[in-house]
KOLTI-330657 format. One line per field, with one value per residue (C-alpha): residue number from 0; residue in one letter; x, y, z. Coordinates in steps of 0.5 Angstrom, whole numbers, plus 500, padded with zeros to 3 digits. Example, Ala and Ser with C-alpha at 12.3 -4.5 7.8 and 13.67 -1.06 7.14 Angstrom:
BEGIN
num: (0, 1)
residuo: (A, S)
x: (525, 527)
y: (491, 498)
z: (516, 514)
! end
This chain:
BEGIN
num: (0, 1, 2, 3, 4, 5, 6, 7, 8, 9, 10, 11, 12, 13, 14, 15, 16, 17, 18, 19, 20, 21, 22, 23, 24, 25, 26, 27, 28, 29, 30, 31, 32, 33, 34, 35, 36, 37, 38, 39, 40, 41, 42, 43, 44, 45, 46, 47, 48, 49, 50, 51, 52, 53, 54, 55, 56, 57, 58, 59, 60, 61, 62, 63, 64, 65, 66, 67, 68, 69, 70, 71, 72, 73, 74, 75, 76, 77, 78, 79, 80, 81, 82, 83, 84, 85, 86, 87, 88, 89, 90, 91, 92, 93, 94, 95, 96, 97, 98, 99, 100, 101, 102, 103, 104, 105, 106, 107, 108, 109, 110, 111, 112, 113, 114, 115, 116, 117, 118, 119, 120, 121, 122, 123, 124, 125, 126, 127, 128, 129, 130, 131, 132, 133, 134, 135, 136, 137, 138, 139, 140, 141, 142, 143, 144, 145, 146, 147, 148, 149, 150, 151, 152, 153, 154, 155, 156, 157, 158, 159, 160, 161, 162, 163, 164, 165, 166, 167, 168, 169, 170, 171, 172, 173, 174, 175, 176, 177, 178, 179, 180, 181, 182, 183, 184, 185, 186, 187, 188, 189, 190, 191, 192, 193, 194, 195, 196, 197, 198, 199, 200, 201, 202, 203, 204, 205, 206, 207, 208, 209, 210, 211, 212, 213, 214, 215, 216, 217, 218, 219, 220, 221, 222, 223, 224, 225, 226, 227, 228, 229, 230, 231, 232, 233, 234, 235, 236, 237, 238, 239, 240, 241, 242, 243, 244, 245, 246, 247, 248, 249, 250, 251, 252, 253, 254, 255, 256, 257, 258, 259, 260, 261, 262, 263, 264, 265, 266, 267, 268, 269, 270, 271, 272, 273, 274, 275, 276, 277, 278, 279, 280, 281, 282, 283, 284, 285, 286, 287, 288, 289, 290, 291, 292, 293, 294, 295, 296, 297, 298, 299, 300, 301, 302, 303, 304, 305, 306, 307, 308, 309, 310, 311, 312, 313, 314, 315, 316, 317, 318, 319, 320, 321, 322, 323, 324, 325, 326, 327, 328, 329, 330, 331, 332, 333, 334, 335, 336, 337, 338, 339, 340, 341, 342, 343, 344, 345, 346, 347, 348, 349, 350, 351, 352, 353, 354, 355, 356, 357, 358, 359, 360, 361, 362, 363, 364, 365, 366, 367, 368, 369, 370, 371, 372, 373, 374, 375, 376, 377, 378, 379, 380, 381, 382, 383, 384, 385, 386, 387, 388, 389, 390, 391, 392, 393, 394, 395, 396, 397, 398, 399, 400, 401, 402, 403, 404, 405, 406, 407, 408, 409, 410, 411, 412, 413, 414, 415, 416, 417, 418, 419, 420, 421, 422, 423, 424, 425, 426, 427, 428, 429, 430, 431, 432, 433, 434, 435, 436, 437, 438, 439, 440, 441, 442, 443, 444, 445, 446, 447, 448, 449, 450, 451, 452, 453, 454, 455, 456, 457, 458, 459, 460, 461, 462, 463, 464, 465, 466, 467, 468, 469, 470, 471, 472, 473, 474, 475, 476, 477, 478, 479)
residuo: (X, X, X, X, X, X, X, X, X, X, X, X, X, X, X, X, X, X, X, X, X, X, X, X, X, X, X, X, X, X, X, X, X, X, X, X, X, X, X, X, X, X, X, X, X, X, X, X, X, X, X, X, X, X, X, X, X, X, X, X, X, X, X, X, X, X, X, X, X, X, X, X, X, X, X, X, X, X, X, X, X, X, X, X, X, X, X, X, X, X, X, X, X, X, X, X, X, X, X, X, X, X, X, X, X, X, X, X, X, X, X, X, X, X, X, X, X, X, X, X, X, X, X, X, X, X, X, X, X, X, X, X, X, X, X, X, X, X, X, X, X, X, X, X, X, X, X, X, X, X, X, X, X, X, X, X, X, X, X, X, X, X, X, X, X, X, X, X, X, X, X, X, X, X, X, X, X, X, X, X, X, X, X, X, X, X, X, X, X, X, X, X, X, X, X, X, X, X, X, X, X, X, X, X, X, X, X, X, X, X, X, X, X, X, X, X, X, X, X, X, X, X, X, X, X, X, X, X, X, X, X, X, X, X, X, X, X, X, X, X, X, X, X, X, X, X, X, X, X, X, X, X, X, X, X, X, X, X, X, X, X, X, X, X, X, X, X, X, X, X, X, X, X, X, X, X, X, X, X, X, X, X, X, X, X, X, X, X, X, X, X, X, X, X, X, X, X, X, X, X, X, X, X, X, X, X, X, X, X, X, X, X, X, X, X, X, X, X, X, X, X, X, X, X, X, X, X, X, X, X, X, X, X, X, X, X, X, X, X, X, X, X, X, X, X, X, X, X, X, X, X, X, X, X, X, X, X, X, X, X, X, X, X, X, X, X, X, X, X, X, X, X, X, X, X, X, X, X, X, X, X, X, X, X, X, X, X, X, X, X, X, X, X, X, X, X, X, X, X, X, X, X, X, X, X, X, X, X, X, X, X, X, X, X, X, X, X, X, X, X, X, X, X, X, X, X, X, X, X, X, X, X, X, X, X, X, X, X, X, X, X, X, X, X, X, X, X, X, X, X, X, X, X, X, X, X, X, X, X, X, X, X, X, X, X, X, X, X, X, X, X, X, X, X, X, X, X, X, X, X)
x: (500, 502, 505, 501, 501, 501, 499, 497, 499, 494, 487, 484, 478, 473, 468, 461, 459, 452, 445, 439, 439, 432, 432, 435, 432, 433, 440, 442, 439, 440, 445, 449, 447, 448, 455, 458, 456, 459, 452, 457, 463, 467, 468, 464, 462, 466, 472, 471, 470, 477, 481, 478, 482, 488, 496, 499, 494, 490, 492, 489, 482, 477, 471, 465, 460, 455, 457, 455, 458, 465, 469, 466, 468, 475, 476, 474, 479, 484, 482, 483, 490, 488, 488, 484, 487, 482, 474, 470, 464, 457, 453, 447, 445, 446, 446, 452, 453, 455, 460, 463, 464, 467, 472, 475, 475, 479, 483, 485, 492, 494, 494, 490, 490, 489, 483, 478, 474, 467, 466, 459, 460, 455, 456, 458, 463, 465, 471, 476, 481, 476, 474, 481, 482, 476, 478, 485, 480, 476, 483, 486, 480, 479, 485, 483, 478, 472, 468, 467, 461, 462, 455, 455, 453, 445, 444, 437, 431, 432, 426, 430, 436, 437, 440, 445, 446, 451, 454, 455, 463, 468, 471, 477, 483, 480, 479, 472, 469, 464, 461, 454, 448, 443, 442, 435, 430, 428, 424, 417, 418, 417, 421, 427, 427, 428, 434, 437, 435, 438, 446, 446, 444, 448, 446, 448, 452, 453, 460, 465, 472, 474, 480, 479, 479, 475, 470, 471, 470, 463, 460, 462, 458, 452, 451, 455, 450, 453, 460, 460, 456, 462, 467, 464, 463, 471, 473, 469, 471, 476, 479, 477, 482, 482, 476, 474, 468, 465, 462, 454, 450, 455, 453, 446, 445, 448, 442, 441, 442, 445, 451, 448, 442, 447, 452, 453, 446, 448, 455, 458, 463, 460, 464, 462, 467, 462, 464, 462, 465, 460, 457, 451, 448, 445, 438, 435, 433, 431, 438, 442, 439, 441, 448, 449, 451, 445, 444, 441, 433, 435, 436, 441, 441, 446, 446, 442, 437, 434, 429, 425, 422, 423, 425, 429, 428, 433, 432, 437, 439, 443, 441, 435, 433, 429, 426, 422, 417, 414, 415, 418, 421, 421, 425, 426, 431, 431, 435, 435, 431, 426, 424, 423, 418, 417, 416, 422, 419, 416, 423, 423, 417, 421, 423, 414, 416, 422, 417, 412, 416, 419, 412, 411, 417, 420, 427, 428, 429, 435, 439, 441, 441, 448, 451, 457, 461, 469, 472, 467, 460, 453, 448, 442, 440, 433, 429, 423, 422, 427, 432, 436, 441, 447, 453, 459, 465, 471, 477, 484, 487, 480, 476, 470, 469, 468, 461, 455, 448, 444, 438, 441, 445, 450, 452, 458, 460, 467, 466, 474, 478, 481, 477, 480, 474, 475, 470, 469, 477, 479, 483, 482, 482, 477, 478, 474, 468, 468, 464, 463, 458, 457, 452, 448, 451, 458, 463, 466, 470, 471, 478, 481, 489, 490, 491, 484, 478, 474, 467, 462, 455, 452, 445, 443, 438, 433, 428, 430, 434, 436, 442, 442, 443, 450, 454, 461, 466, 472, 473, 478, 474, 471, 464, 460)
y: (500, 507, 512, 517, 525, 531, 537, 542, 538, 532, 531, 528, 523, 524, 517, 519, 514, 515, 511, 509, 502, 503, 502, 496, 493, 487, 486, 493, 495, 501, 497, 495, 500, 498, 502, 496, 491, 487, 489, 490, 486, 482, 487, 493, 499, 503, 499, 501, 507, 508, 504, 509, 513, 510, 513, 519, 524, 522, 522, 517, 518, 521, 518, 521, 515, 513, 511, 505, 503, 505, 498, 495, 501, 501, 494, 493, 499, 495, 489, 492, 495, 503, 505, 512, 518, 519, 516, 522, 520, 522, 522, 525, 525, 533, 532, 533, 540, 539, 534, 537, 543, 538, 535, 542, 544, 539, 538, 546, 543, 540, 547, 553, 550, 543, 540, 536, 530, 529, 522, 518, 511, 508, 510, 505, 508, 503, 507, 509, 512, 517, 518, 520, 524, 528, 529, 532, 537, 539, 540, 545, 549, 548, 551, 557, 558, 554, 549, 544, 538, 533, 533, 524, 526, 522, 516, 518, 522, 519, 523, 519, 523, 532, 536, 541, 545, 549, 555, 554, 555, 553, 556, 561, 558, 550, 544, 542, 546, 550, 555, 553, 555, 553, 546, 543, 539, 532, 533, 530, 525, 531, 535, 530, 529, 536, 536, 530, 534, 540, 537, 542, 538, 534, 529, 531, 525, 528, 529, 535, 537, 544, 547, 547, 555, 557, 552, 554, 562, 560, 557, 562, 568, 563, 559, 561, 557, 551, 553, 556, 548, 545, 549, 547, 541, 540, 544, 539, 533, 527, 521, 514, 509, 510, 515, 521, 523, 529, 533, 531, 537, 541, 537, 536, 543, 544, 545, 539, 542, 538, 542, 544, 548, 550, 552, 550, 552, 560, 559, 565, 560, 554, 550, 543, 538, 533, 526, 519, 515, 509, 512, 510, 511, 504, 507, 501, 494, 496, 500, 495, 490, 495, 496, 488, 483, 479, 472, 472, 473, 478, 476, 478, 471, 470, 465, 459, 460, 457, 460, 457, 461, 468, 474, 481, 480, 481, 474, 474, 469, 469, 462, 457, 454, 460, 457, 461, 460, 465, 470, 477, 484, 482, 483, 477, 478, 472, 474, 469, 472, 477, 476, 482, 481, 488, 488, 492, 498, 500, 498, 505, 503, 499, 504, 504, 497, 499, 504, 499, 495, 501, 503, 496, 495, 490, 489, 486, 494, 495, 488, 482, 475, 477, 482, 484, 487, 489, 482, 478, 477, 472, 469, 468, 461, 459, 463, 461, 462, 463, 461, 463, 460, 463, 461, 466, 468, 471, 474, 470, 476, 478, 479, 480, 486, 483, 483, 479, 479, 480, 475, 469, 464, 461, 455, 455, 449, 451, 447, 450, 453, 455, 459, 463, 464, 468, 467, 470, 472, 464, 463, 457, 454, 452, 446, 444, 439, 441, 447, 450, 454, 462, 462, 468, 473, 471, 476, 472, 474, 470, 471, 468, 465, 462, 464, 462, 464, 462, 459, 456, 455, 459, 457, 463, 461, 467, 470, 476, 475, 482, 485, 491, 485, 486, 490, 491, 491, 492, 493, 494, 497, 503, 501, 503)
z: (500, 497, 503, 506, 505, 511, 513, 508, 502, 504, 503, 509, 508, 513, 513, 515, 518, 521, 519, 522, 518, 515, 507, 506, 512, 514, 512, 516, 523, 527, 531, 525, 519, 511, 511, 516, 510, 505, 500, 494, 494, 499, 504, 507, 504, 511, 508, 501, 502, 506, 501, 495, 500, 500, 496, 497, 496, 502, 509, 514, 515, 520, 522, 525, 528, 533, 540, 539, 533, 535, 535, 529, 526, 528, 526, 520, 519, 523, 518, 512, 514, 514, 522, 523, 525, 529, 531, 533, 537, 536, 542, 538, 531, 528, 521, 516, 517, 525, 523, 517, 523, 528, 523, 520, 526, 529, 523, 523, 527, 520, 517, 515, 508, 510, 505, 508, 503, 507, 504, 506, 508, 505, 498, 491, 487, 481, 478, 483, 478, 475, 483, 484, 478, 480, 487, 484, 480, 486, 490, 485, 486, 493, 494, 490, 495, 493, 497, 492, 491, 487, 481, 479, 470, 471, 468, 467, 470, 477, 482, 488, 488, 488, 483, 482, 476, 474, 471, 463, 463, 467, 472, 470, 470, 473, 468, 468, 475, 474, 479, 482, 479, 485, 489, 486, 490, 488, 483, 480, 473, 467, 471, 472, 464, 462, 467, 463, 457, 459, 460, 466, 470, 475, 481, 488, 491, 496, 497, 499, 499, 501, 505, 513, 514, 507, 511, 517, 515, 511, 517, 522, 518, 516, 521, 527, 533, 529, 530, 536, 539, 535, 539, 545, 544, 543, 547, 552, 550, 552, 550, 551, 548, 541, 542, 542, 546, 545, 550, 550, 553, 548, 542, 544, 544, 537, 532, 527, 519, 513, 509, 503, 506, 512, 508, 500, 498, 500, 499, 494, 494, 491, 485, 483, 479, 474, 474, 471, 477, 477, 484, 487, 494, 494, 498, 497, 495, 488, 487, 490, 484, 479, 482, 482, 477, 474, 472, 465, 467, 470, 478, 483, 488, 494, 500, 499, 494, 488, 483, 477, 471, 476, 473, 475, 482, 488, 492, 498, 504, 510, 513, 510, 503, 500, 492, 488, 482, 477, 481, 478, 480, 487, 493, 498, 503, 509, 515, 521, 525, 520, 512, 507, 501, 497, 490, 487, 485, 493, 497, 498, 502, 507, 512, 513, 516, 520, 523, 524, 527, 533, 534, 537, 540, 536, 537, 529, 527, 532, 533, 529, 533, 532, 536, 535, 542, 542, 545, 538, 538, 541, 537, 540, 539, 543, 548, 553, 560, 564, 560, 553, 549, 545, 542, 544, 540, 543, 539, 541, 547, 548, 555, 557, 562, 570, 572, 575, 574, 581, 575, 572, 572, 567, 564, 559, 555, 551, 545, 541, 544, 551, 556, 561, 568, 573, 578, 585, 584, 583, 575, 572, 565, 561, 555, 549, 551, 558, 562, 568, 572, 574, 580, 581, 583, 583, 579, 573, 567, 561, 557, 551, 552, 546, 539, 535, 537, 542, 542, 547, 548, 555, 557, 562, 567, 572, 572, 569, 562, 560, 557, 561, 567, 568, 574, 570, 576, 570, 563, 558, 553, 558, 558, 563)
! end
């Protein structure tokens, strides 16, 4: 892998990493929105996104996340051998301008000129050549003062996404930048066909680059409330790990707007680099079927399907036997847990279900059966009363927090690997095929010694099952 550039020369990527997890539910939750998915490829969209970001233009990369995504976020980077420069930790969700304040803000260290390249995570981008192209374009004009957005030339007259259309020549001096004309909402069928037609017209993808001080100055004179809580919620933050966490009534106080209506859309400053790069957004189930390889009547199948006279349908599984005959444009994704059936042309639709299933308090919108923590991840197996079964997966070096539940009891029966059990301050070896018992009440703490993974099954027992069911006495990842 290529060095990386510092300081005012660089152009430091900052990994929008948020979402709620509803437009390509089941596979994306709350807990585990689509960005942390391999929906594309073989690795996540986060990992993509950051590998776009690789060589020695780029510095190493930002992240603003959820608290609660925090240490898939830094393992999956870890994974793909790009560790951040920092994670910035959101308590509350503020929208993209607030997050485009607190990077530039703690990116002024790197140089007044230092540029910032303000990436979702979740987005497609085919052709990393004509990305890195357009970046370098948009960095000679973000150096000229400009802050600069990324137009995607359109494919077709898409209601989906917002438009940008742009001045008729190019900027003095700047190959292929126009100044921007104005920002246009998504717009209604016959409108979207005369963009097309017009050639002025471009999709907002979304993306920007600028540098620290020409943003910093744009937002203190439009919306200096954002950047006066920003500074706040900096000025009262603290380090945890490899974490920063901002000061939460700071933040809370800041007000929620996205960057465009925030700053770009009355911005004299506003430039836009058209670029064909294979971009997508993958907003839906619908958009990731035409962004997939298809079969020869036009199916996208993954995991264990099998489809008979079916034609231009997404059918997807993650665990059974799903068979499908003479259906057409459909979209079908079996979880373990939760299955989807949409017709392809309402999966935009699909976030009315996650909302359904919040409204009842349904824990399908938020979790997987595979939950995912720092030292590995369970998997609820089966439940009834007063017991649950999982299967617990424990990272090689990896160790639980010490705690006891004042509800339940826990059987484990190590099934590979050796466990190391700590329990009521007495250390002792587990091996494979053979169990032990953490009485209620009782501190215990579970570690991985060896070098492969970990993997037992736990029978829990009591009158209360819960996850909140735990006193942590101590923890190596700073969980309360």
């Amino acid at each position: 892998m290529s060095g990386r550039a510092a300081g005012d020369a660089a152009v430091h990527p900052v990994l929008l990493s948020g979402g709620s997890g509803t437009r390509l539910w089941p596979a994306s939750r709350s807990l585990y929105p689509k960005q942390l998915l391999p929906l594309v490829g073989e690795r996540t969209m986060l990992q993509e996104t950051a590998l776009r970001t690789a060589g020695e233009m780029f510095a190493a990369p930002t992240v603003i996340c959820n608290d609660a995504h925090r240490f898939v976020v830094a393992e999956q980077l870890h994974l793909v051998g790009l560790p951040p420069r920092r994670i910035i930790l959101e308590p509350v969700g503020r929208n993209t301008a607030p997050a485009a304040a607190l990077a530039a803000l703690d990116l002024a260290t790197a140089g007044p000129g230092a540029l910032l390249l303000l990436l979702p995570s979740d987005h497609r981008i085919a052709d990393r050549a004509a990305f890195h192209a357009a970046v370098d374009r948009a960095a000679a004009a973000a150096r000229a003062g400009h802050l600069v957005t990324f137009g995607i030339h359109p494919e077709r007259p898409e209601t989906g996404y917002g438009y940008i259309r742009r001045a008729a020549d190019p900027l003095a001096g700047l190959d292929d930048v126009y100044a921007v004309d104005s920002f246009v909402e998504k717009p209604d069928q016959e409108t979207a066909e005369s963009y097309l037609a017009s050639g002025a017209h471009v999709w907002n993808s979304g993306i920007f680059l600028f540098q620290v001080s020409a943003f910093l100055n744009e937002v203190e004179r439009l919306r200096p409330d954002i950047l006066d809580a920003c500074r706040a919620a900096l000025a009262g933050s603290r380090d945890d790990l490899d974490f920063l966490r901002l000061d939460e009534d700071a933040f809370a106080a800041c007000p929620s707007d996205s960057i465009d209506y925030a700053v770009m859309e009355r911005t004299r400053a506003a430039a836009v680099v058209p670029v064909d790069m294979g971009w997508s957004d993958v907003g839906s189930w619908n958009t990731l079927w035409e962004v997939s390889g298809k079969d020869a009547q036009g199916n996208v199948l993954k995991g264990d399907v099998t489809a008979i006279d079916a034609a231009d349908s997404y059918i997807a599984s993650d665990g059974p036997l799903v068979a499908a005959l003479g259906v057409r444009d459909l979209v079908v994704v079996v979880n373990d847990d939760s299955v989807l059936v949409v017709p392809r042309g309402r999966a935009q639709e699909v976030k009315d279900i996650v909302a359904d299933l919040k409204r009842r308090d349904r824990p399908q919108h938020v979790t997987h059966s595979t939950v995912f923590r720092p030292w590995g991840h369970y998997t609820g197996i089966d439940a009834g009363e007063r017991f649950q079964v999982k299967q617990i997966t424990v990272k090689p070096g990896a160790r639980l927090s010490m705690q006891m539940h004042h509800h339940r009891a826990e059987h484990w029966i190590v099934v590979q690997g050796t466990a190391k059990v700590t329990r009521n301050g007495e250390a002792y070896l587990v091996f494979e095929n053979e169990s032990t018992y953490i009485p209620v009440g009782s501190s215990h703490s579970l570690e991985n010694p060896g070098k492969v993974p970990l993997r037992l099954i736990e029978v829990q027992s009591g009158s209360y099952l819960g996850e909140d069911d735990i006193v942590r006495f101590d923890d190596i990842y700073g969980r309360n």
